[in-house]
PyMOL Python script that loads the backbone (N, CA, C, O; Angstrom):
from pymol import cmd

cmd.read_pdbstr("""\
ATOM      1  N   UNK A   1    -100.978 -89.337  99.517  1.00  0.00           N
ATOM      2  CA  UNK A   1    -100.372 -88.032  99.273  1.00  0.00           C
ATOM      3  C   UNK A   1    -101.460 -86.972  99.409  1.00  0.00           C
ATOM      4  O   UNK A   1    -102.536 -87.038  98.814  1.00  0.00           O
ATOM      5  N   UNK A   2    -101.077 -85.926 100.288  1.00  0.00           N
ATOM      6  CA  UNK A   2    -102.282 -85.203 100.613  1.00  0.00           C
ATOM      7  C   UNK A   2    -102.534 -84.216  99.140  1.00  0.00           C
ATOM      8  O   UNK A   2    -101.711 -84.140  98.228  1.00  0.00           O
ATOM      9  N   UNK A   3    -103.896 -83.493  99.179  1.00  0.00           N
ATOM     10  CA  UNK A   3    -103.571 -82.711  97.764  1.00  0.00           C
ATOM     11  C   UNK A   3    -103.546 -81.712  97.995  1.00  0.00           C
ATOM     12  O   UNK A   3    -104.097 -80.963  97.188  1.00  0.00           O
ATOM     13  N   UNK A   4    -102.897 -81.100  99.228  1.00  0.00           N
ATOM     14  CA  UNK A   4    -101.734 -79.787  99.086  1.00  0.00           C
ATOM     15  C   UNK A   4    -100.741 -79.496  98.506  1.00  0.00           C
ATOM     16  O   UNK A   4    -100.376 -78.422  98.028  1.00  0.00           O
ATOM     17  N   UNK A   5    -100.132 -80.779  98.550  1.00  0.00           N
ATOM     18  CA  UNK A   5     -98.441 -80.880  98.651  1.00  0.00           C
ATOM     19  C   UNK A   5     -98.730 -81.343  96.794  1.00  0.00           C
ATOM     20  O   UNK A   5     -98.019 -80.841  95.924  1.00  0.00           O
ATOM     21  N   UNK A   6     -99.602 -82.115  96.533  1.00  0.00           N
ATOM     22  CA  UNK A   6     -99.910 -81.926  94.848  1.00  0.00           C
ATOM     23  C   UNK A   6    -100.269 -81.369  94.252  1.00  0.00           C
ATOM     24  O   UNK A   6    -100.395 -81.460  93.031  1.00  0.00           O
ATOM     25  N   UNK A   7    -100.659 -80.298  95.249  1.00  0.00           N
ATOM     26  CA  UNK A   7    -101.074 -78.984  94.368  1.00  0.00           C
ATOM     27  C   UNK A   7     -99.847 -78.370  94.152  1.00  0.00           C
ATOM     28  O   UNK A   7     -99.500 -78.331  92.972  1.00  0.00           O
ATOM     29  N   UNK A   8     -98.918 -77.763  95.166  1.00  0.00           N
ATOM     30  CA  UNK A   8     -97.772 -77.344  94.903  1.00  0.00           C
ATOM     31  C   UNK A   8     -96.902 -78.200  93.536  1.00  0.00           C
ATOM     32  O   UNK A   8     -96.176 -77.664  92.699  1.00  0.00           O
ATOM     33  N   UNK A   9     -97.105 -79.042  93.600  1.00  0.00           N
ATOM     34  CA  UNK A   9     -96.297 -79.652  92.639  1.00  0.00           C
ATOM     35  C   UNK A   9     -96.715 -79.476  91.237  1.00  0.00           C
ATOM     36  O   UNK A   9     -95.901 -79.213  90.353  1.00  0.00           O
ATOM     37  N   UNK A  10     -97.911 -79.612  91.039  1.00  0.00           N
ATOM     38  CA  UNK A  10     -98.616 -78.997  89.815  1.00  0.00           C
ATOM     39  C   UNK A  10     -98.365 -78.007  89.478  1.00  0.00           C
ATOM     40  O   UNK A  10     -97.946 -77.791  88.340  1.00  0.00           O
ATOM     41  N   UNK A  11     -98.573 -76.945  90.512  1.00  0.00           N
ATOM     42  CA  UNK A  11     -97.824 -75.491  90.242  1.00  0.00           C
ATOM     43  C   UNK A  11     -96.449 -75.347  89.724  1.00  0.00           C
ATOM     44  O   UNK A  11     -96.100 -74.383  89.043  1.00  0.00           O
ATOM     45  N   UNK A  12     -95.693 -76.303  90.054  1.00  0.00           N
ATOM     46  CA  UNK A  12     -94.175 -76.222  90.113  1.00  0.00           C
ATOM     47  C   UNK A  12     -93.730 -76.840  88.666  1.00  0.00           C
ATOM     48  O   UNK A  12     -92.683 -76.638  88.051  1.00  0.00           O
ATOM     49  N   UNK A  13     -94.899 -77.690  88.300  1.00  0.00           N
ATOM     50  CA  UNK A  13     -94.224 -77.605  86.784  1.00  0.00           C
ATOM     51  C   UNK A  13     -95.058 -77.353  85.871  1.00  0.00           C
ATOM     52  O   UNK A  13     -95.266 -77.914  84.795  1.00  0.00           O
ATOM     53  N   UNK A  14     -95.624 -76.292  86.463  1.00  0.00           N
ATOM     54  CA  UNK A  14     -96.495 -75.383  85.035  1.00  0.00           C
ATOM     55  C   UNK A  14     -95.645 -74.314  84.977  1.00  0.00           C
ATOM     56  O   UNK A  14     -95.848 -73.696  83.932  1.00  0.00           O
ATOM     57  N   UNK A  15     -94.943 -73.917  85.518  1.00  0.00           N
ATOM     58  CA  UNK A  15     -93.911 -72.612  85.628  1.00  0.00           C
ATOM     59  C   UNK A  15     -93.260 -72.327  84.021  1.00  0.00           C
ATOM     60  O   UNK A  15     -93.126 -71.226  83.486  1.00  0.00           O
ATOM     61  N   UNK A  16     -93.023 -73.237  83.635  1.00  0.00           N
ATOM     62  CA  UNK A  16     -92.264 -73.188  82.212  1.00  0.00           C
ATOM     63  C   UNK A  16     -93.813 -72.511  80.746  1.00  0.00           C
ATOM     64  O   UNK A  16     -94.000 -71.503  80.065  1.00  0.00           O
ATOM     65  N   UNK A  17     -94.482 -73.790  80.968  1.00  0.00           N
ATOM     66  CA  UNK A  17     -95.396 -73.541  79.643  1.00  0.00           C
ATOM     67  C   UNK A  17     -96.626 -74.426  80.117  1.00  0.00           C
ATOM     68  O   UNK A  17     -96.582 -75.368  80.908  1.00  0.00           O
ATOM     69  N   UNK A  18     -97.499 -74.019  79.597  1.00  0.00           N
ATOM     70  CA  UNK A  18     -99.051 -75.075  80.152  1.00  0.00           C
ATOM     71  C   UNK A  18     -98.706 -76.855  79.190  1.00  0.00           C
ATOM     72  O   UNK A  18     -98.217 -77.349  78.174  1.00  0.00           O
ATOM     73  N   UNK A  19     -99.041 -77.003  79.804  1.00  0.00           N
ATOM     74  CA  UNK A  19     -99.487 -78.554  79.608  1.00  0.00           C
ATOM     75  C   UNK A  19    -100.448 -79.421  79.918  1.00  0.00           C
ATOM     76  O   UNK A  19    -101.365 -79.046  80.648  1.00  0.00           O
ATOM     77  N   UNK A  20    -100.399 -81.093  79.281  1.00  0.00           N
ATOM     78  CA  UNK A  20    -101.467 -81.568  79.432  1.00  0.00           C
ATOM     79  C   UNK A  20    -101.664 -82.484  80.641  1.00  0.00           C
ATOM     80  O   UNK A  20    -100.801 -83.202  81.147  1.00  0.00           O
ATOM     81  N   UNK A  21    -102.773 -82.363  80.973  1.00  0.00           N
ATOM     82  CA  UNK A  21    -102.890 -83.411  82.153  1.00  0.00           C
ATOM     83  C   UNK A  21    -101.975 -84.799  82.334  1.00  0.00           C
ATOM     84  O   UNK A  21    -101.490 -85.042  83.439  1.00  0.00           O
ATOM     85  N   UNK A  22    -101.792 -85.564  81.370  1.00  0.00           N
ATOM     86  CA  UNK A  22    -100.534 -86.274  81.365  1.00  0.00           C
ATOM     87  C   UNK A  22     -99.431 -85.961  80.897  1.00  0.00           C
ATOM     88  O   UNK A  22     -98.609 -86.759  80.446  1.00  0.00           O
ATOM     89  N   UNK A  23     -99.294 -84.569  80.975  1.00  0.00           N
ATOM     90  CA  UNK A  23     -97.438 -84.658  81.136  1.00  0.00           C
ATOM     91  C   UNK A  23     -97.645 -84.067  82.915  1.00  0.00           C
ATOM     92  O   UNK A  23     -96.739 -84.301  83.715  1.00  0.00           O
ATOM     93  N   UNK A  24     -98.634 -83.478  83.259  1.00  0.00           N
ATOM     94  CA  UNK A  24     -98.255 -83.409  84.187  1.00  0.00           C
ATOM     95  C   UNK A  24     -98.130 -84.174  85.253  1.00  0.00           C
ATOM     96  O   UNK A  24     -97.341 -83.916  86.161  1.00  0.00           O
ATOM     97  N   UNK A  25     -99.003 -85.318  85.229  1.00  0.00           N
ATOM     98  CA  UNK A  25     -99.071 -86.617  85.960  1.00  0.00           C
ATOM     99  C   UNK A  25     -97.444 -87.237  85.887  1.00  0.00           C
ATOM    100  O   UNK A  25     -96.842 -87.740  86.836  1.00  0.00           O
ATOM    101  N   UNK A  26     -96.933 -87.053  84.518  1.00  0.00           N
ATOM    102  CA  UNK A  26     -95.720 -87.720  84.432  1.00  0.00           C
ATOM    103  C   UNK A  26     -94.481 -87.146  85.169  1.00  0.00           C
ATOM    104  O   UNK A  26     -93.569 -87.781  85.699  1.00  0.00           O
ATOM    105  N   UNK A  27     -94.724 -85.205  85.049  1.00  0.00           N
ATOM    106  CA  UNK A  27     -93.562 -84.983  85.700  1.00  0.00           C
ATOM    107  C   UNK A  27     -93.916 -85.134  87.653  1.00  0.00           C
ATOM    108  O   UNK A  27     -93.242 -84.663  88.569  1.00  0.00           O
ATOM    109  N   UNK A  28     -94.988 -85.823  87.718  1.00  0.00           N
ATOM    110  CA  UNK A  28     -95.467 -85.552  89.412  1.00  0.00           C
ATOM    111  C   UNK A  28     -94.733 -87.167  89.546  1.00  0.00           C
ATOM    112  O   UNK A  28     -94.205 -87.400  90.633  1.00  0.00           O
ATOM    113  N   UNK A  29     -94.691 -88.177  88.576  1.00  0.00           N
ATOM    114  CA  UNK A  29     -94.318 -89.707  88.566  1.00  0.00           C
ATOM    115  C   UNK A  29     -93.103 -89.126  88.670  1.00  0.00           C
ATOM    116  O   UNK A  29     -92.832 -89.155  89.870  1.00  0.00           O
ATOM    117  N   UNK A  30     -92.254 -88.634  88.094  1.00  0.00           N
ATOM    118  CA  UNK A  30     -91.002 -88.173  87.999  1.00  0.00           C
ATOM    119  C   UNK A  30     -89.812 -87.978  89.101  1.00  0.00           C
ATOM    120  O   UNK A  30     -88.674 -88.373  89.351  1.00  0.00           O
ATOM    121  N   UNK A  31     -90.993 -86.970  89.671  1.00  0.00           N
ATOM    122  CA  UNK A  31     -90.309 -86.442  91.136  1.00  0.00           C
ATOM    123  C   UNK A  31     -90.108 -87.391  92.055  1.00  0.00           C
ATOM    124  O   UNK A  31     -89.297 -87.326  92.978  1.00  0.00           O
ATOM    125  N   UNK A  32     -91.109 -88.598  91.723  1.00  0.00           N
ATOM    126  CA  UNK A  32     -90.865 -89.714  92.919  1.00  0.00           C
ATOM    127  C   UNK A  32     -92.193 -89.684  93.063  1.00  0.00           C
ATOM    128  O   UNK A  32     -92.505 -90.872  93.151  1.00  0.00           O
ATOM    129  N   UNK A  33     -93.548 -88.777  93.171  1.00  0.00           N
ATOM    130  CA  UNK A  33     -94.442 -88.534  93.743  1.00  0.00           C
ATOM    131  C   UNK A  33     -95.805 -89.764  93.074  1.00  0.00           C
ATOM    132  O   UNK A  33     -96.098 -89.962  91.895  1.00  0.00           O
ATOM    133  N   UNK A  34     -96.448 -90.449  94.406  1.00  0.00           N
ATOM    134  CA  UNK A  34     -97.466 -91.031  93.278  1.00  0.00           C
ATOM    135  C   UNK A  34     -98.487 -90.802  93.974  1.00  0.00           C
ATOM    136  O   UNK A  34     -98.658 -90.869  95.191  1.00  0.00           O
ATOM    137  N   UNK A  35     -99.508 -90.389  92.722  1.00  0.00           N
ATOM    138  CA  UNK A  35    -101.171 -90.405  92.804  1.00  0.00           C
ATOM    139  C   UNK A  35    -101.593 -90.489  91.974  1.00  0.00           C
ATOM    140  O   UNK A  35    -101.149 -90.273  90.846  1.00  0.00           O
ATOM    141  N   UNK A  36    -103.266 -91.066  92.541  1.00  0.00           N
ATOM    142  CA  UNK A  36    -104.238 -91.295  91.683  1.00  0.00           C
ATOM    143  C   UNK A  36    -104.975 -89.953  90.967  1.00  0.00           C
ATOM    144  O   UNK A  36    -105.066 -88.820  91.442  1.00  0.00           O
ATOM    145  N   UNK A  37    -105.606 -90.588  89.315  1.00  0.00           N
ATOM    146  CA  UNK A  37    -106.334 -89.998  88.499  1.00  0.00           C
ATOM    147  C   UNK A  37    -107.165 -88.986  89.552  1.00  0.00           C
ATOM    148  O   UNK A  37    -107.076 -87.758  89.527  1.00  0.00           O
ATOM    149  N   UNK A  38    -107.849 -89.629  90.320  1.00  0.00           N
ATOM    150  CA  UNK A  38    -109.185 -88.683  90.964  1.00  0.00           C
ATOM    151  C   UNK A  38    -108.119 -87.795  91.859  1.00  0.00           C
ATOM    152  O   UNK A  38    -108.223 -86.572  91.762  1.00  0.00           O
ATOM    153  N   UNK A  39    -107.332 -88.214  92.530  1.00  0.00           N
ATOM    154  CA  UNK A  39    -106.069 -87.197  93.648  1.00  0.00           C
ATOM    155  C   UNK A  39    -105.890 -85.997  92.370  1.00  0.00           C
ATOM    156  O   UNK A  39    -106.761 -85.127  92.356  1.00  0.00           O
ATOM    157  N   UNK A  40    -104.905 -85.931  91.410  1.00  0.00           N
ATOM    158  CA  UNK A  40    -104.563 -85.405  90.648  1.00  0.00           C
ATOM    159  C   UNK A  40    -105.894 -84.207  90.347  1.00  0.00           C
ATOM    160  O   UNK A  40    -105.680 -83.002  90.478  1.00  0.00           O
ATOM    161  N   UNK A  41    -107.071 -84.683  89.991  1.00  0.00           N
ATOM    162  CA  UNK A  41    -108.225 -84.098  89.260  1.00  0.00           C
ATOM    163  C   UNK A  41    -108.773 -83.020  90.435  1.00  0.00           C
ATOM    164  O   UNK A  41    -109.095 -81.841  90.293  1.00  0.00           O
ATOM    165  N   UNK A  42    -108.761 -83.746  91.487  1.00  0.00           N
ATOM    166  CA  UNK A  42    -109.627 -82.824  92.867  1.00  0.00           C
ATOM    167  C   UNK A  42    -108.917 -81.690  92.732  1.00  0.00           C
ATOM    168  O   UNK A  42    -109.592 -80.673  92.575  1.00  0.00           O
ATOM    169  N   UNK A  43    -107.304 -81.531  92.753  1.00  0.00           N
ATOM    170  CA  UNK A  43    -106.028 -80.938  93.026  1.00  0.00           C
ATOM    171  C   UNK A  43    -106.190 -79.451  92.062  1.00  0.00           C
ATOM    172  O   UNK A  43    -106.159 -78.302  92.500  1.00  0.00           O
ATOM    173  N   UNK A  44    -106.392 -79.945  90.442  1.00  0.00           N
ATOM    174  CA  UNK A  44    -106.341 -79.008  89.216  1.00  0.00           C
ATOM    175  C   UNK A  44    -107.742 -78.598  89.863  1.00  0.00           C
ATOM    176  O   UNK A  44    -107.548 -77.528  90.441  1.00  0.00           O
ATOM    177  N   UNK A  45    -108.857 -78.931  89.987  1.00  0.00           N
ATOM    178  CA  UNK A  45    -109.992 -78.310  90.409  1.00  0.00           C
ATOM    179  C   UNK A  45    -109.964 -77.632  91.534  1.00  0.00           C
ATOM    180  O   UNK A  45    -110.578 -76.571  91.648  1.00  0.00           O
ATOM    181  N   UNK A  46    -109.259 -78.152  92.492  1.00  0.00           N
ATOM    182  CA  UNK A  46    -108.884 -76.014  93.658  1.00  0.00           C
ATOM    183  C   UNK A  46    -108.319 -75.992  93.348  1.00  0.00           C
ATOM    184  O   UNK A  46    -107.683 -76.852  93.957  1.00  0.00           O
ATOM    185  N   UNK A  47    -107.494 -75.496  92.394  1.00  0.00           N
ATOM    186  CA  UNK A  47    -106.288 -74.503  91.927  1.00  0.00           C
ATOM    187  C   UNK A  47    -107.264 -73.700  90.955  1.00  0.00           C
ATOM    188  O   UNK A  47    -107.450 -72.486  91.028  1.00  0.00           O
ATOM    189  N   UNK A  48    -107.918 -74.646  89.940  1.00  0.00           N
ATOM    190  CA  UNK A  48    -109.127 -73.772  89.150  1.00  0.00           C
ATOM    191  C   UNK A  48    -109.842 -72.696  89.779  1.00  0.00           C
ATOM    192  O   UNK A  48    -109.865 -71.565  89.294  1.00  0.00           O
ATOM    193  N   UNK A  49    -110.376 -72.988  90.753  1.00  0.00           N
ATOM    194  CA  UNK A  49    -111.406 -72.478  91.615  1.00  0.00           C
ATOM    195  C   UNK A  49    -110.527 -71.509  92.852  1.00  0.00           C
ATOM    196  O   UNK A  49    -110.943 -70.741  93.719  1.00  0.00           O
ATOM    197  N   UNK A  50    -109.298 -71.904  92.510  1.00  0.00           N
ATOM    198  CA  UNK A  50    -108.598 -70.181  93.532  1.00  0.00           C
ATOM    199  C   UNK A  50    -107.824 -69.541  92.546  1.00  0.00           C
ATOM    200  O   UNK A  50    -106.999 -68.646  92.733  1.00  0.00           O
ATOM    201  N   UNK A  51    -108.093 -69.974  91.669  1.00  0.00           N
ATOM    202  CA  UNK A  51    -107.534 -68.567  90.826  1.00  0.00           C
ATOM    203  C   UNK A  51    -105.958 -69.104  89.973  1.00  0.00           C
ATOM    204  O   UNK A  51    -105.388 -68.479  89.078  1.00  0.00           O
ATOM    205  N   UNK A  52    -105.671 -69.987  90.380  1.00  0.00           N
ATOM    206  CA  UNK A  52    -104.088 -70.692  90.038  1.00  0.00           C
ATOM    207  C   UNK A  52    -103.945 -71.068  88.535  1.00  0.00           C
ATOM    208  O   UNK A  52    -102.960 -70.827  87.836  1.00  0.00           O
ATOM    209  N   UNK A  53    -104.905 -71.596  88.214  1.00  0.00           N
ATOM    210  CA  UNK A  53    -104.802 -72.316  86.872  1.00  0.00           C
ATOM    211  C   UNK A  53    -105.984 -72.148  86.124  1.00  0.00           C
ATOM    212  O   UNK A  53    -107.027 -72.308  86.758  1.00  0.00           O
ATOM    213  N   UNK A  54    -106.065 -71.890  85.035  1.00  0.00           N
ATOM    214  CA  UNK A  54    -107.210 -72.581  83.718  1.00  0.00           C
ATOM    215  C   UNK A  54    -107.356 -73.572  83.000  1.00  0.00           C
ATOM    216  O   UNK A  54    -106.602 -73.845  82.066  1.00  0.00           O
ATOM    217  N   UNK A  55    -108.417 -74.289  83.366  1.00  0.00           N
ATOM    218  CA  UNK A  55    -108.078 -75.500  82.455  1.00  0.00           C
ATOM    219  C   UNK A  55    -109.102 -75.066  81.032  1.00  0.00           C
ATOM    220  O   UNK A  55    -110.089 -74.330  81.001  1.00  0.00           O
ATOM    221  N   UNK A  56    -108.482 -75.776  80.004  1.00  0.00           N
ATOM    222  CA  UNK A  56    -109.070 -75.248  78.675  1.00  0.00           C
ATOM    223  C   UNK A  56    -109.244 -76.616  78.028  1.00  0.00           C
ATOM    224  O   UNK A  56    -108.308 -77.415  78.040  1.00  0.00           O
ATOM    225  N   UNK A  57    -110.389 -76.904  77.477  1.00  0.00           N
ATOM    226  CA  UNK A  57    -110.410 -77.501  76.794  1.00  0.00           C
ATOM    227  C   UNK A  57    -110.754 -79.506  77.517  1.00  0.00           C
ATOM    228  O   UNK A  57    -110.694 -80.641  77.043  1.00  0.00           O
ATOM    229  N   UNK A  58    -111.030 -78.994  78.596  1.00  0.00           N
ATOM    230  CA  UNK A  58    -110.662 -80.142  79.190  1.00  0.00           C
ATOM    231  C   UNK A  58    -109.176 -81.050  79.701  1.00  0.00           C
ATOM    232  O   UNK A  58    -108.986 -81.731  80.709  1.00  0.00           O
ATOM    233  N   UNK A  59    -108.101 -80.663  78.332  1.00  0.00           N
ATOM    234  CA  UNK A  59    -106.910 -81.044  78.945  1.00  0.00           C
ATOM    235  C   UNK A  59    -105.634 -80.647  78.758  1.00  0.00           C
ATOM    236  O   UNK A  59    -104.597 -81.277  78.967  1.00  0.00           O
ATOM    237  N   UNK A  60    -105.850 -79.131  78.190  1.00  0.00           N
ATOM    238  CA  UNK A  60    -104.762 -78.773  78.427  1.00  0.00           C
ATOM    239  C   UNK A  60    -104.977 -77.577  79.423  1.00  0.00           C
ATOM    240  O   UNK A  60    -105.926 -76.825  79.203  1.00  0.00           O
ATOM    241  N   UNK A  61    -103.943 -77.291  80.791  1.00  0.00           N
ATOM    242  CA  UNK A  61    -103.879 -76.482  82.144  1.00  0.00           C
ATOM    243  C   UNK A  61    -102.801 -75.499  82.066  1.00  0.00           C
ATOM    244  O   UNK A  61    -101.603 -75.762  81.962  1.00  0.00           O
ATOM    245  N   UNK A  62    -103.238 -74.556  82.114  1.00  0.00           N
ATOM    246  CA  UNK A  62    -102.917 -73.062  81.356  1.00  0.00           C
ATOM    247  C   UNK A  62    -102.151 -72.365  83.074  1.00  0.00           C
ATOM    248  O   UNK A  62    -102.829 -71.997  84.033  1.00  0.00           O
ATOM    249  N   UNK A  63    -101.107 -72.366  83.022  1.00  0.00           N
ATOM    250  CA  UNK A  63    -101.101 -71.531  84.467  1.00  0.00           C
ATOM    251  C   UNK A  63    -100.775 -70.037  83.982  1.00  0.00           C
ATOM    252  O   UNK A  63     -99.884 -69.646  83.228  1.00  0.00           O
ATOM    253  N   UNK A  64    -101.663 -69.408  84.577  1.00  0.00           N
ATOM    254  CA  UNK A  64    -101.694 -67.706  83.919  1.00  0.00           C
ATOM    255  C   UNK A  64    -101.346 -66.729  85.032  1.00  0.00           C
ATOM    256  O   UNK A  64    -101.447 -65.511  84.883  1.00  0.00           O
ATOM    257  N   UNK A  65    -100.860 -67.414  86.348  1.00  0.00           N
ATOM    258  CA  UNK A  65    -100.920 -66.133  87.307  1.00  0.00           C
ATOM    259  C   UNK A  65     -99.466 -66.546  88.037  1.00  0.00           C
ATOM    260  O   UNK A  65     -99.357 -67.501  88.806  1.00  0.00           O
ATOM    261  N   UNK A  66     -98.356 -65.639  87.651  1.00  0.00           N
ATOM    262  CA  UNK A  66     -97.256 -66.096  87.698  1.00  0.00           C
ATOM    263  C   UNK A  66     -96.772 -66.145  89.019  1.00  0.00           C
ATOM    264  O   UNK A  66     -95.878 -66.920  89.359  1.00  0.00           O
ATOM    265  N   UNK A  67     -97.434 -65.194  89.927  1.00  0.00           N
ATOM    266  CA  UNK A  67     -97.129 -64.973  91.016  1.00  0.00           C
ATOM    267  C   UNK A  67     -97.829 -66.193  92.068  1.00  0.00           C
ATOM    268  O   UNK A  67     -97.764 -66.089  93.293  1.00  0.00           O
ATOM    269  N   UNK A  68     -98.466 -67.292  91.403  1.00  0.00           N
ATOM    270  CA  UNK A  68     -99.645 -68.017  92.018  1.00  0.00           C
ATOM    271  C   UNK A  68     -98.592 -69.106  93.280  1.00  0.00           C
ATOM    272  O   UNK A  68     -98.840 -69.309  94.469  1.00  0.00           O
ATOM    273  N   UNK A  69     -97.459 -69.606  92.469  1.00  0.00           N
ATOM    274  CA  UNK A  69     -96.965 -70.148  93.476  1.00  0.00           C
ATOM    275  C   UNK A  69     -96.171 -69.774  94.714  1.00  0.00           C
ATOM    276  O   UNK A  69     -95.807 -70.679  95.465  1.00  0.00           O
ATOM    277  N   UNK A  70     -95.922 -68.719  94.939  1.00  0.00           N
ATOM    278  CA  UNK A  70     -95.440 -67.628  95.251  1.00  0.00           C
ATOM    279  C   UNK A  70     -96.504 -67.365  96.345  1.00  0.00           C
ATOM    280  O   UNK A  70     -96.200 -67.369  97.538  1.00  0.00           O
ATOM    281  N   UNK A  71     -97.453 -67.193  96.010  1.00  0.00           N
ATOM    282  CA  UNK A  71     -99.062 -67.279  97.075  1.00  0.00           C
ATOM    283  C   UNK A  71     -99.449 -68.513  98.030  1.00  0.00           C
ATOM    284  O   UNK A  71     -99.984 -68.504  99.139  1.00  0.00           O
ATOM    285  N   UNK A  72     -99.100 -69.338  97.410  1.00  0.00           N
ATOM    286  CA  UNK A  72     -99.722 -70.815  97.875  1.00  0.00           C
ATOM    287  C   UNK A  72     -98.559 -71.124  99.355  1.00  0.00           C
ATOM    288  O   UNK A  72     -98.825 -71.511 100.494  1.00  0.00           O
ATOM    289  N   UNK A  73     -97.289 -70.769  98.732  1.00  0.00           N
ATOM    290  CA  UNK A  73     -96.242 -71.135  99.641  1.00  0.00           C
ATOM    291  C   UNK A  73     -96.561 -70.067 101.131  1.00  0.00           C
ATOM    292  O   UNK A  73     -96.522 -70.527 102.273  1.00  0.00           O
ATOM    293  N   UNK A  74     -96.855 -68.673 100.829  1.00  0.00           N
ATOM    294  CA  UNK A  74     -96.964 -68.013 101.925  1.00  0.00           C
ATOM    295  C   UNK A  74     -98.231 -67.633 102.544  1.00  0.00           C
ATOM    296  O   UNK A  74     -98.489 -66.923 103.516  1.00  0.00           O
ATOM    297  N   UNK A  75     -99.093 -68.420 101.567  1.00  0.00           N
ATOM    298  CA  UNK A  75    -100.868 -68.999 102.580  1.00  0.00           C
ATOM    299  C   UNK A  75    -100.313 -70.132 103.273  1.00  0.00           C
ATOM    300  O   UNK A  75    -100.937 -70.251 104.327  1.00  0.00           O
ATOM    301  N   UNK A  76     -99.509 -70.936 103.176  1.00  0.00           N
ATOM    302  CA  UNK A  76     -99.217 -72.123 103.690  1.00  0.00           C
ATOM    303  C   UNK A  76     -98.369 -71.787 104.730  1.00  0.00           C
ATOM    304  O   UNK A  76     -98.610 -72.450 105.739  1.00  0.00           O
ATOM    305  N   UNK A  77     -97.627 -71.139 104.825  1.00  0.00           N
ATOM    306  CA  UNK A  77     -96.518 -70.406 105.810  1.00  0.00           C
ATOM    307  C   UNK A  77     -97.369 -69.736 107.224  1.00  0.00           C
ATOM    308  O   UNK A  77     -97.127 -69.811 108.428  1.00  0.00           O
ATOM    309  N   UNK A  78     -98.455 -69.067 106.445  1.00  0.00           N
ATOM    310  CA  UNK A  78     -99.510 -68.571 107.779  1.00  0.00           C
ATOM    311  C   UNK A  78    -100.238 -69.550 108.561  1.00  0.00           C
ATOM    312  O   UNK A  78    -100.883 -69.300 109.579  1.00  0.00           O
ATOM    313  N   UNK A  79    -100.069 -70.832 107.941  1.00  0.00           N
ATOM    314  CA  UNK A  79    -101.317 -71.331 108.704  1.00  0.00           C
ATOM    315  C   UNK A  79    -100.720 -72.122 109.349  1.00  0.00           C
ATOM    316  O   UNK A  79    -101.312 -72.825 110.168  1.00  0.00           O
TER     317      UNK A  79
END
""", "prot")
cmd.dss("prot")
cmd.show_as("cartoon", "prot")
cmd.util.cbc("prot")
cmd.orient("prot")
């Protein structure tokens, strides 16, 4: 699973309220979607590093920029 398409998905269920690294693993198991610990980790770390998410604390992932997925879809649309 590439970690674009898990990044989007991360995004997609932080929309409600932040959570912890394993609920979010669970709702990515959920969808049907599977990846590994390190897939998952690379993923929250560029989203960290473009601005998408905060991680606090080590494990709980704060999404603070509401408009972020909203961005990702139409950087992805350009390219």
């Amino acid at each position: 699973m590439g970690t674009k398409k898990i990044s989007t998905m991360i995004l997609e269920t932080l929309l409600e309220e932040p959570k912890t690294l394993s609920d979010i693993k669970r709702s990515l198991v959920a969808s049907g979607m599977r990846c590994e610990n390190d897939e998952l980790e690379k993923s929250i770390l560029r989203l960290g590093r473009q601005g998408y998410l905060k991680v606090l604390d080590d494990r709980v992932v704060r999404y603070y920029c509401i408009t972020a997925l909203g961005q990702a879809v139409s950087e992805n649309l350009k390219k």
